[in-house]
C-alpha positions in Angstrom: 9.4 55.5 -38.8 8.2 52.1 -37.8 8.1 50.8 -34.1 10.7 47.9 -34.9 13.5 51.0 -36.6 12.5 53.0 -33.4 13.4 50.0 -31.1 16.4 49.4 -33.5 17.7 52.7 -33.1 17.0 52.6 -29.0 19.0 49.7 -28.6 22.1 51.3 -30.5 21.9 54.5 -29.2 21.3 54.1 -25.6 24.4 52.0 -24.8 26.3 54.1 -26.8 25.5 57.3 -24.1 26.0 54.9 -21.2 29.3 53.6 -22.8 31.0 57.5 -23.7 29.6 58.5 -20.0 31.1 55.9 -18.4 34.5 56.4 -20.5 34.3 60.0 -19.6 34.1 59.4 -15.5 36.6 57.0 -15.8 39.2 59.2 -17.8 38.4 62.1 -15.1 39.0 59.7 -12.2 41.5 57.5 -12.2 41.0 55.8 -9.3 37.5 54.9 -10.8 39.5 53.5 -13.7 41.8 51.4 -11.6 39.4 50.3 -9.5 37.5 49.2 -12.9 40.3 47.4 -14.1 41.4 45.5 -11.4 38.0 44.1 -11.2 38.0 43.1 -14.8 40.9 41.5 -14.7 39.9 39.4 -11.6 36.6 38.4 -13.1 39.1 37.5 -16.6 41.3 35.7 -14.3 38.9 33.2 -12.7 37.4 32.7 -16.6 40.7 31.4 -17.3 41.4 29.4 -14.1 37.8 27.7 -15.1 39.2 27.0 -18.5 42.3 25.7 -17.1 40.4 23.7 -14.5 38.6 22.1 -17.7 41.8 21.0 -19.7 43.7 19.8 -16.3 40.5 17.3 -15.2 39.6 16.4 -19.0 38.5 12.9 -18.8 39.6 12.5 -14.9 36.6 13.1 -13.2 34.3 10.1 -13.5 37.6 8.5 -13.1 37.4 9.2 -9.1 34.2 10.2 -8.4 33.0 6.8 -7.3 35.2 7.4 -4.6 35.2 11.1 -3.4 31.4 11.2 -3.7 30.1 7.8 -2.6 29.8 9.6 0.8 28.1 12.3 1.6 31.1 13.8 4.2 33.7 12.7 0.6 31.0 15.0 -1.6 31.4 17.7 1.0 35.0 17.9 1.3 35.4 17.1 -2.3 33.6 20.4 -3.4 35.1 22.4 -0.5 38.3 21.6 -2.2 37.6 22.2 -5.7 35.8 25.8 -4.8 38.6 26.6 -3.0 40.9 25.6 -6.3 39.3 27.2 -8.8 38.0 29.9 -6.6 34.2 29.7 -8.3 31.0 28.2 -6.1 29.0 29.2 -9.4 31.0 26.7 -11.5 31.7 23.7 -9.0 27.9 24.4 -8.5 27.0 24.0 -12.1 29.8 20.6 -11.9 27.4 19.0 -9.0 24.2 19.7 -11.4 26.1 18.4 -14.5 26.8 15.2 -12.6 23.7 14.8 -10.9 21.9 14.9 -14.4 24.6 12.8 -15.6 23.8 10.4 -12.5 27.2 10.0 -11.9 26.5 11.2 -8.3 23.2 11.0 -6.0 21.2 13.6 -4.9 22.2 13.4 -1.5 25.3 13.9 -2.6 24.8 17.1 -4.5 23.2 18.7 -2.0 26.6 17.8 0.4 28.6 19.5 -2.9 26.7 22.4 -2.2 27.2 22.9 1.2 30.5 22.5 0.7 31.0 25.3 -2.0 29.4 27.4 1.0 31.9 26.8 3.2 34.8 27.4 0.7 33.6 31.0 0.7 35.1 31.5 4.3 38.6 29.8 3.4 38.7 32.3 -0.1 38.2 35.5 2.6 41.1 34.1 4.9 43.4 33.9 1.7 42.6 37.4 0.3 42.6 38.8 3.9 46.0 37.3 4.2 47.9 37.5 0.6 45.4 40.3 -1.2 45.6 43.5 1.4 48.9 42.1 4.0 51.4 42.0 1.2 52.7 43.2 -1.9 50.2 41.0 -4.4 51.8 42.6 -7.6 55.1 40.7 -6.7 53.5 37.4 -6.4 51.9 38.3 -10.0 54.7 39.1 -11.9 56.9 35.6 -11.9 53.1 33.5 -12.3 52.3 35.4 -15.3 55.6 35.4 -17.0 55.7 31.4 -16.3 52.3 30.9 -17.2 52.8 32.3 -20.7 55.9 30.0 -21.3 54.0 27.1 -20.4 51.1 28.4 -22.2 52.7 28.5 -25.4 54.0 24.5 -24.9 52.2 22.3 -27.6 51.4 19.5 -25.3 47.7 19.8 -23.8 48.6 20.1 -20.0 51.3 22.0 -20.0 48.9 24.3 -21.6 46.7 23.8 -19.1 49.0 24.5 -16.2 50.3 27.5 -17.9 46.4 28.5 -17.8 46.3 28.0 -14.5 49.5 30.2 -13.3 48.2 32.8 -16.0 45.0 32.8 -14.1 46.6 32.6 -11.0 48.7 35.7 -11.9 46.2 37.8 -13.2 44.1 37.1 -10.0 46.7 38.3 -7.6 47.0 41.4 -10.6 43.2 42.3 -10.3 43.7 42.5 -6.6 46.2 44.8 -6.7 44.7 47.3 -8.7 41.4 47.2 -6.7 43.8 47.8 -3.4 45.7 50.8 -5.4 42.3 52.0 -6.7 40.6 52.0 -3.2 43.5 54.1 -1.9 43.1 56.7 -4.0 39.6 57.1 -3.8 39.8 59.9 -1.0 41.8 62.1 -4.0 39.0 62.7 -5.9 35.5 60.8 -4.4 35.5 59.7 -0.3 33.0 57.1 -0.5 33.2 56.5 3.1 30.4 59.0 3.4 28.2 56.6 2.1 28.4 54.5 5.0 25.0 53.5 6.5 24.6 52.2 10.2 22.0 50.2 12.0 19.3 47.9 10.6 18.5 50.1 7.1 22.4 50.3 6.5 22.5 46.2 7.0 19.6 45.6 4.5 21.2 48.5 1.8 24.4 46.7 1.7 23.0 43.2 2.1 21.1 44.1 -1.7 24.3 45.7 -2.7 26.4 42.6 -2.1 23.6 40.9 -4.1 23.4 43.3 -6.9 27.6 43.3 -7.5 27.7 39.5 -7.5 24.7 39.2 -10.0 26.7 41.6 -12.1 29.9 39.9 -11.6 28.8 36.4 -11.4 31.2 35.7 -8.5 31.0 35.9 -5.3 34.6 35.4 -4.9 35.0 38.9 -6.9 32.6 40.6 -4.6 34.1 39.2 -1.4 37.4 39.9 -2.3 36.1 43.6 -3.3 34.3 44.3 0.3 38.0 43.0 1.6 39.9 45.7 -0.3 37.5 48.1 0.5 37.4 47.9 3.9 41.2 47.7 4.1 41.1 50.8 2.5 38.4 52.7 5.0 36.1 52.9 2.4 33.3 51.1 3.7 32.6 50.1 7.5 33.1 47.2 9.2 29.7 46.1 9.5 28.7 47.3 5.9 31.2 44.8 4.7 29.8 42.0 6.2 26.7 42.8 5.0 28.0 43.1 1.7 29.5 39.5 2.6 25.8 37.9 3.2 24.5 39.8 0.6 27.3 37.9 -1.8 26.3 34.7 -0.5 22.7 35.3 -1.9 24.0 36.6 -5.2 26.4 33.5 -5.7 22.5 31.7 -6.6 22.2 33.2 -9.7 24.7 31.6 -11.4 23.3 28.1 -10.8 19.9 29.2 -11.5 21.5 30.0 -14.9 23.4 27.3 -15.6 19.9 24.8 -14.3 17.9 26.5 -17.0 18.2 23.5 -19.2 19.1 21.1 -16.5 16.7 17.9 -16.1 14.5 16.9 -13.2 17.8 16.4 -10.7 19.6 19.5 -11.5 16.8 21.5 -10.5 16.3 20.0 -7.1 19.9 20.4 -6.6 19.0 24.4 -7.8 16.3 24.5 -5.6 19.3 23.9 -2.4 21.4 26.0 -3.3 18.6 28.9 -3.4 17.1 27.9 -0.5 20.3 27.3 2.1 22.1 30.4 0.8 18.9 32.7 1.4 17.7 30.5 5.0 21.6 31.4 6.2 21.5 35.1 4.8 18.0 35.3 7.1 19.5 34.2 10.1 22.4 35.9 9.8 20.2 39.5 9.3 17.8 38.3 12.0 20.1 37.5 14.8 22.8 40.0 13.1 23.9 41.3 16.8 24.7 37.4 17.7 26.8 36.9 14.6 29.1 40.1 15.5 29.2 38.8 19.3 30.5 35.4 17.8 32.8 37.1 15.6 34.3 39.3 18.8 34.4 36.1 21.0 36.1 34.2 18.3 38.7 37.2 17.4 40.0 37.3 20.9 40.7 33.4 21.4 42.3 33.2 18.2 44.2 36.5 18.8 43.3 38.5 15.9 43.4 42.4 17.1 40.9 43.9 17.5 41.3 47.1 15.3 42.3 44.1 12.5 38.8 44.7 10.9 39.6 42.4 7.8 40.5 39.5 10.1 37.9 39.8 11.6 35.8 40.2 8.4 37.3 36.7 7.3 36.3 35.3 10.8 32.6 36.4 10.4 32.6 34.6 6.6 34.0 31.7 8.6 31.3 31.4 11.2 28.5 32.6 9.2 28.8 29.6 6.7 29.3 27.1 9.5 26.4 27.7 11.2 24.6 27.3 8.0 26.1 24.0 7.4 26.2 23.3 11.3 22.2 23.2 11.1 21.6 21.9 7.6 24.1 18.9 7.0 22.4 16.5 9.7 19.6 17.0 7.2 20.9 16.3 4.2 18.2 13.0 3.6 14.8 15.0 5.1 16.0 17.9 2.4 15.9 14.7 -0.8 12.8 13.8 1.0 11.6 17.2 0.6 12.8 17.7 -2.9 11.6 14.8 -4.3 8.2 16.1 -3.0 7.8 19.3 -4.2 10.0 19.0 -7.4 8.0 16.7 -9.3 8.4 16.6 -13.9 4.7 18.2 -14.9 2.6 16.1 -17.2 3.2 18.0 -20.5 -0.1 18.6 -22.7 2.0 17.3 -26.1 2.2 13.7 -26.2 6.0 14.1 -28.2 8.1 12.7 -25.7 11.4 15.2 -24.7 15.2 14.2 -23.7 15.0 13.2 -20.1 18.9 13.1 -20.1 20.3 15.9 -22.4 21.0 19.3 -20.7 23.4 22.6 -21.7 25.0 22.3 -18.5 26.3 18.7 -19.0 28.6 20.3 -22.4 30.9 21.7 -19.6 32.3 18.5 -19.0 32.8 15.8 -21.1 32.5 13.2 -18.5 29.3 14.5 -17.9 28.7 14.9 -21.3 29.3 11.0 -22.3 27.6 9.8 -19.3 24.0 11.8 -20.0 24.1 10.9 -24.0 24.6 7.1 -23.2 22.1 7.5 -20.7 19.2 9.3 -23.4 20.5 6.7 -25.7 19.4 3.9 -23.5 16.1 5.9 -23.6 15.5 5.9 -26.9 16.6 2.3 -27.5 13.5 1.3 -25.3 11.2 3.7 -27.1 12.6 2.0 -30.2 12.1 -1.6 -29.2 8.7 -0.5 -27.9 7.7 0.6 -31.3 9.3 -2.6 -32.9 7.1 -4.1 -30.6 3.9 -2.3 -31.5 4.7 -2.9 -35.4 4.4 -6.7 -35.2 0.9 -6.3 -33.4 2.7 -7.1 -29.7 2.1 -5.2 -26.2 5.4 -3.3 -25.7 5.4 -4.6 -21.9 5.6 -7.9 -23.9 9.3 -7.6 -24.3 9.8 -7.3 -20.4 7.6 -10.9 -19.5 9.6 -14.1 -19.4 5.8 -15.7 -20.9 7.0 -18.2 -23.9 7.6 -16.8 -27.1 5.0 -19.4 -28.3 2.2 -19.1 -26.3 2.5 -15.4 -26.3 2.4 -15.1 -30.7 -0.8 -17.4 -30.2 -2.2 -15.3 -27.7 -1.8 -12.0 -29.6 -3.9 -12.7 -32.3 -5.2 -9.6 -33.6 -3.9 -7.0 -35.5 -2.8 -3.6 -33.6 -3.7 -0.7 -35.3 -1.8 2.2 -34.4 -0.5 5.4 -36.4 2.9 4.4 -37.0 4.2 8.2 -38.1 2.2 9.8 -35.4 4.2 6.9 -32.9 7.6 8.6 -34.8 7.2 11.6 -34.0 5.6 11.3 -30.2 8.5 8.8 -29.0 11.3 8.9 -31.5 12.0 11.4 -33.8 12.2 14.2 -31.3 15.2 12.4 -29.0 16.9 11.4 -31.6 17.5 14.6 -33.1 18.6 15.7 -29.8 20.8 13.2 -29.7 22.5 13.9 -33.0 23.1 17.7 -32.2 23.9 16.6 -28.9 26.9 14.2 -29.7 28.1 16.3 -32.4 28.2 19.0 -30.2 29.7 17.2 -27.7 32.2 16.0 -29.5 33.3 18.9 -30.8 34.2 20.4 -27.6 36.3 17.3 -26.6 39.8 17.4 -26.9 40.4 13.7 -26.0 40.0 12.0 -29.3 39.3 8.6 -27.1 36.2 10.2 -25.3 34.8 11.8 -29.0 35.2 8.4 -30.6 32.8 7.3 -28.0 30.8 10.2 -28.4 30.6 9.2 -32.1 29.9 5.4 -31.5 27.1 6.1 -29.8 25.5 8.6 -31.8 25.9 5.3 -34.3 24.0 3.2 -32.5 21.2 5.9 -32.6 21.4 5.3 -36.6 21.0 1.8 -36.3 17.7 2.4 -34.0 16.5 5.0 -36.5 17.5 2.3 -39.4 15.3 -0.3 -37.1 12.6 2.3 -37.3 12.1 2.6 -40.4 11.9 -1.2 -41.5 9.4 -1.6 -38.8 7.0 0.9 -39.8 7.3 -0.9 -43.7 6.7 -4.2 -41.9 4.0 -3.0 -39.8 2.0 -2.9 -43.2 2.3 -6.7 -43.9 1.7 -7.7 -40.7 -1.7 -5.8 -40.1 -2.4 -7.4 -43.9 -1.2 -11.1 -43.6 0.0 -12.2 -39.9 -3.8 -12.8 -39.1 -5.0 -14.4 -42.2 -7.1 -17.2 -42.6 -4.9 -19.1 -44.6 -2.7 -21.2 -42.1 0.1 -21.3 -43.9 0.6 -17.6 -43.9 -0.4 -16.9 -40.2 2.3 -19.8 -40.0 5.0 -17.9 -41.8 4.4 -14.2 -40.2 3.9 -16.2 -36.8 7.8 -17.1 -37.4 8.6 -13.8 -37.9 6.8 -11.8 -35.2 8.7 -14.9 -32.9 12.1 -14.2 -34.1 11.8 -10.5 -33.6 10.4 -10.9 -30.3 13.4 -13.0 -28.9 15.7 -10.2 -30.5 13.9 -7.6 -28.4 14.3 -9.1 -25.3 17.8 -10.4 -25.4 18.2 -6.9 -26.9 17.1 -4.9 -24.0 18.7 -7.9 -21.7 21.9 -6.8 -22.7 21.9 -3.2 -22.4 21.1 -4.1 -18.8 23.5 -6.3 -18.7 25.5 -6.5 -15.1 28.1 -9.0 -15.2 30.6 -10.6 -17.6 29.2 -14.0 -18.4 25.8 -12.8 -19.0 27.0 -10.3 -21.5 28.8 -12.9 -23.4 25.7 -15.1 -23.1 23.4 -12.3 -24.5 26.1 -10.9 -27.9 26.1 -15.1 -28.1 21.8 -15.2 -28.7 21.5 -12.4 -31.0 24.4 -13.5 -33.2 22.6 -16.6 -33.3 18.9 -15.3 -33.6 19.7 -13.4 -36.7 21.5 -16.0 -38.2 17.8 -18.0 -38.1 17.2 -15.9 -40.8 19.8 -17.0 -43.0 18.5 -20.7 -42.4 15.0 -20.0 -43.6 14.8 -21.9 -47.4 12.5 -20.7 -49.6 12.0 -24.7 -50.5 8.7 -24.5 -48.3 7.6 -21.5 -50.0 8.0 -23.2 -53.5 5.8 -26.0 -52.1 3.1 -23.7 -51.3 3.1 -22.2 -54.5 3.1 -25.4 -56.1 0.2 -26.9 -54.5 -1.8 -23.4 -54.3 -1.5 -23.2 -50.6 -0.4 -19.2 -51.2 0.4 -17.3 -54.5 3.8 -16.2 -56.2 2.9 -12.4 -55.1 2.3 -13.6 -51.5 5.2 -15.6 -51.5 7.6 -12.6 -52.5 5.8 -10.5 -49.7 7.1 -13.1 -47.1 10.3 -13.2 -48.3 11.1 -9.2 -48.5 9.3 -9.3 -45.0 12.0 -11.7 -44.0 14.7 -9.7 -45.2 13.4 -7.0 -43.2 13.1 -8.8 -39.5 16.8 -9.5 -40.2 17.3 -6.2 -41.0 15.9 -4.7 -37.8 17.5 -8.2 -35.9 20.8 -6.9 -37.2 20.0 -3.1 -36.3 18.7 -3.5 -33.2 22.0 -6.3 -32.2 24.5 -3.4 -33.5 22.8 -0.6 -31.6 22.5 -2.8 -28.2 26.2 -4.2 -28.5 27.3 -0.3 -29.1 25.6 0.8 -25.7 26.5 -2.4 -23.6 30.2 -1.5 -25.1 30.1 2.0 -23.8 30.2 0.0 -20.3 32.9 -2.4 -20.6 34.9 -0.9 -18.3 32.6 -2.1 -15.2 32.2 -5.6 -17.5 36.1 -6.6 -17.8 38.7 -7.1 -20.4 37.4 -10.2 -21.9 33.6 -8.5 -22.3 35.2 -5.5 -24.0 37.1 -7.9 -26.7 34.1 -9.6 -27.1 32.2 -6.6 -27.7 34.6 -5.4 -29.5 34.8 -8.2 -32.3 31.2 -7.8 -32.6 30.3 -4.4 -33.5 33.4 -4.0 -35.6 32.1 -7.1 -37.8 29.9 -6.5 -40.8 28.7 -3.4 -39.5 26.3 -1.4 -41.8 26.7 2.9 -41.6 
């Protein structure tokens, strides 16, 4: 039998043991299997209150997050809120790196998001301690599931959604109650209280317990609300819950670890604070543990919780614990970007083929996000591209960005640069763009606002045109390293024009997709209308005259004129692609921009 069979057979038959054991404990304990349920229905419950999060804020978020996250207090309170909505840190976690990537928010920002997901932790334990173990939760679940499902089979998208949401909602407040109903009969058949572990080893045994069930869960929320029910029920003891409780807050990392894995530059610093302030808080919360429960009895008696009310007062130690952490780190907020920014630097890679700097998994979850980081790689590539263009007609790419006359810049650059045009391809271009592509198909795919994927799908058409662009350069190039620098005036004279023309469409080009204000987007579509309509001008009168007086020959001739055809060619390609990207922002341009705009790239457009 060969190793790879072996290994084959290992990984069918070992989880088939460990699936029939576990089947067999739970059939001879039912409390185990209750216990089991409950929890799998809370952890399907907040999939689908993610899910209904996502069709209820479809295409709304960027909408407001110029103003609930200009500040950093707004960015705090704005993710306290939305944690405590959809009752996940790990996703309004993964939301704050999506956006950050996206740069739709700053980094100081992101790291107030995250503190504020901390926080939102405490408010969850004061609504489970309150509505989960204090009342009859099944009766709460009944009428939100039955009304979810009949607005959950409605046609129209958010009534769909809300139904979601009450579905979620109902099976939350389901998954509760069978945790509480399996707790209780525990003592029939196992008394897990006799597990119970005091002093500093039972604090650091729970602490990686709390850890270990939120990794495996992947929600805190699920493991909080657990220790909750647990200690209701006398299963655990008081101070093995909270330990479980700041053992949860470490665990709740993982999640955005996961969903940074494929995050750029930004999401990772924002990664890197979540880790570090969840783990600094769980520290000083073990170190000075003694403290914390002093606060917590201090705190119990002025807000006149009793004090045999041990999940009150469990709610009351989540409440203090996370404010302490963001007591000492929010003043800090700009030392800890300083800090970042420092340490988290993007390593020089050893290929030379250039990467998205945009494009991440995490940005899919939202298309707001999504839009935002594809326009932004696209702007990426378009310089690459113009660089290229740049280098095929023998220029300096940093050329484009000097306001040097177009003249006395052709004269200056005279000689040829020789560079490997496919090898150029590959580094800077070819690997984006296919990124691209995949990216905005994908993207659009998961969009149910046909507005948003037609956007997703204009821009992956201005990619085409840059790719079109591409490719005429790299057949120009070929001419231009032959003829531009020829002896023969007349020639130099002729690819002199063209090198010119190109280099004004460059400029204005990459002037527009920078483009700030209204006028001076007009201005610029204005230009590079005009600049490749110079082609169109150009008689081949002058070029008969040559031949005729054996200034060039026929063959030469014909060269300058399919060269011509080209320049326009990438002149039209590269106006298309640039009016296609400065489009994408008309809405911070104005209505008569976006006509404008929109006239343009809708006339005599090439696919």
């Amino acid at each position: 039998m060969t190793k790879k069979r072996a290994w084959t057979i290992f990984r069918i038959i070992v989880p088939t043991i460990l699936s029939l054991f576990l089947l067999t404990i739970l059939l001879e304990h039912t409390s185990f299997l209750t216990l089991f349920t409950g929890i799998c229905i809370f952890l399907f419950a907040m999939t689908l209150l993610q899910e209904s999060f996502k069709i209820l804020s479809g295409g709304i978020l960027d909408q407001f997050l110029d103003k609930v996250a200009n500040t950093n207090f707004k960015s705090f309170i704005f993710a306290f809120v939305l944690t405590t909505f959809v009752q996940s840190s790990g996703l309004v976690s993964v939301i704050a790196i999506s956006f950050l990537s996206a740069s739709l928010i700053t980094l100081s920002s992101g790291v107030a998001m995250i503190y504020g997901v901390n926080l939102s932790t405490a408010l969850s334990a004061w609504i489970m301690s309150f509505f989960g173990v204090k009342s009859q939760i099944s009766l709460y679940a009944m009428p939100l599931i039955v009304f979810g499902v009949l607005f959950f089979i409605n046609k129209h998208k958010k009534v769909k959604g809300l139904g979601l949401f009450l579905l979620s909602l109902g099976f939350l407040f389901l998954g509760i109650s069978y945790m509480k109903e399996g707790f209780e009969n525990f003592k029939e058949s196992i008394d897990i209280s006799q597990f119970q572990m005091q002093g500093f080893l039972g604090l650091i045994v729970y602490v990686l317990i709390g850890f270990f069930i939120t990794t495996l869960t992947q929600s805190s929320h699920a493991t909080l609300t657990l220790a909750i029910v647990a200690l209701n029920a006398g299963e655990i003891s008081y101070e093995n819950s909270i330990a479980i409780v700041i053992g949860a807050n470490v665990g709740s990392t993982i999640m955005t670890v996961i969903g940074s894995l494929n995050s750029n530059i930004e999401g990772k610093k924002l990664t890197a604070t979540h880790v570090f302030f969840n783990i600094a808080v769980a520290l000083l919360a073990i170190v000075f543990f003694k403290y914390y429960l002093w606060m917590t009895e201090v705190g119990a008696e002025l807000v006149g919780i009793a004090s045999d009310d041990l999940v009150l007062k469990l709610s009351l130690f989540a409440t203090i614990f996370n404010i302490i952490g963001v007591v000492i780190f929010y003043p800090f907020i700009s030392q800890m970007c300083t800090f970042l920014n420092k340490i988290i630097k993007v390593n020089p890679r050893k290929s030379h083929i250039e990467q998205p700097v945009y494009l991440t998994e995490s940005a899919l979850e939202f298309s707001d996000s999504a839009l935002e980081v594809l326009y932004l790689e696209s702007k990426h590539l378009f310089k690459n591209t113009t660089n290229l263009v740049s280098r095929a007609i023998s220029l300096n790419s940093g050329d484009i960005y000097t306001e040097e006359n177009v003249d006395e810049l052709i004269s200056r650059r005279n000689r040829p640069i020789e560079m490997n045009f496919d090898e150029e391809y590959q580094n800077k271009f070819k690997g984006i763009y296919s990124n691209i592509l995949e990216f905005a198909v994908d993207a659009s795919a998961l969009s149910d606002d046909s507005e948003i994927s037609a956007e997703f799908m204009d821009l992956r058409r201005a990619n085409l045109f840059m790719a079109t662009a591409i490719k005429s350069a790299q057949t120009l190039q070929i001419n231009i390293i032959k003829y531009a620098f020829s002896t023969n005036e007349v020639i130099k004279n002729e690819y002199d024009g063209i090198r010119k023309n190109l280099l004004r469409t460059l400029r204005l080009a990459q002037a527009l997709i920078e483009a700030q204000d209204n006028e001076g987007v007009k201005e610029l579509i204005e230009e590079l209308n005009y600049n490749v309509k110079k082609y169109d001008s150009i008689s081949s009168s002058s070029l008969d005259s040559h031949i005729r007086y054996n200034r060039i020959t026929d063959t030469i001739a014909s060269s300058i004129m399919n060269d011509m055809a080209l320049a326009k060619s990438i002149a039209n390609d590269l106006t298309h692609s640039s009016e296609i990207l400065v489009y994408h922002m008309n809405d911070k341009l104005g209505d008569s921009s976006q006509k404008l705009i929109d006239e343009e790239i809708h006339k005599d457009l090439r696919v």
